[in-house]
N, C-alpha and C positions, 0 to 999 in steps of 0.2 A: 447433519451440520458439520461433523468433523471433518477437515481437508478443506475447508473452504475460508479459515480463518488464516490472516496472514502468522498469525503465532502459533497455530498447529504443527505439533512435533517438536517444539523448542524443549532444551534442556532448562528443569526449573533448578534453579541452583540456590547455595542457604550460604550466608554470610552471620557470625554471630558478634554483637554490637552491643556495645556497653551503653545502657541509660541509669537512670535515677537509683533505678531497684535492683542493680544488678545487671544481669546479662540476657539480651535474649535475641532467637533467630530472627532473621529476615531473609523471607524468600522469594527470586525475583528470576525472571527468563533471561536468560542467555540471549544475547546479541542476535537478532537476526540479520545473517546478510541479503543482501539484495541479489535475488537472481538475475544470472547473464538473459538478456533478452531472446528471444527465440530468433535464427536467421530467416525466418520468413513470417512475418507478423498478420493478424487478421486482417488489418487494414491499417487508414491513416484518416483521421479528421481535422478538419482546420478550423481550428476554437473562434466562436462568433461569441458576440459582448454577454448575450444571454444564456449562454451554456452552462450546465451543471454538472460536476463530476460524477455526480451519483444516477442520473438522466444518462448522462455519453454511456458509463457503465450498463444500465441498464440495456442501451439501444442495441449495443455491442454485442455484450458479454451474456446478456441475459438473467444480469445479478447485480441492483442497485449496491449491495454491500459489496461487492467486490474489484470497486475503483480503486484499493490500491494496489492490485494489478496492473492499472495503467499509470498508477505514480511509481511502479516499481521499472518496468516498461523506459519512460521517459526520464529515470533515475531522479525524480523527484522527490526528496523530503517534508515538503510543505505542497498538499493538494490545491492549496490556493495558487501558487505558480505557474499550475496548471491551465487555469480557468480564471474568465473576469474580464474586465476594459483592458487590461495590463498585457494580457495573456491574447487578446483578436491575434487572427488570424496562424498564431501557431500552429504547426503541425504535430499531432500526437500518436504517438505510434500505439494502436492498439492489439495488444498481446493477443494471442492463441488459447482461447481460455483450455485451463488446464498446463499449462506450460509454465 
């Protein structure tokens, strides 16, 4: 499983914060950036009203958990952007898995 999560390899960092009882740590991951997109992508699909991020991923990539490779891809923050009545007929560029 390891390398296939988008937070794999992040630095976990500790900030220490005053409550009630004093003092205590909180540790939390570092900022992931968004990878630059590969210049030559596996493909492109054009979002239909019933499409699911986790399905396209699946079809693609071979790994329903790893759709947000394709929100990372199409620099998307929010999956639902992606995907849905709002989102017909977009073009979505799907990433190189492993890339």
């Amino acid at each position: 499983m390891a390398g296939r999560s988008r937070y794999d390899g992040l630095e976990v960092a500790v900030v220490v914060v005053a409550d009630g009882d004093g003092e205590r740590e909180v540790r939390y991951l570092r900022r992931r950036p968004i990878p630059a997109v590969a210049a030559v992508p596996l493909a492109h699909h054009r979002v239909r009203p019933d499409d699911r991020l986790d399905l396209i991923s699946a079809r693609y990539l071979g790994d329903p958990t790893a759709s947000w490779r394709i929100c990372d891809a199409n620099r998307a923050l929010d999956p639902d952007e992606l995907v849905g009545p709002r989102a017909e007929s977009r073009i979505l560029v799907i990433p190189t898995p492993g890339v």
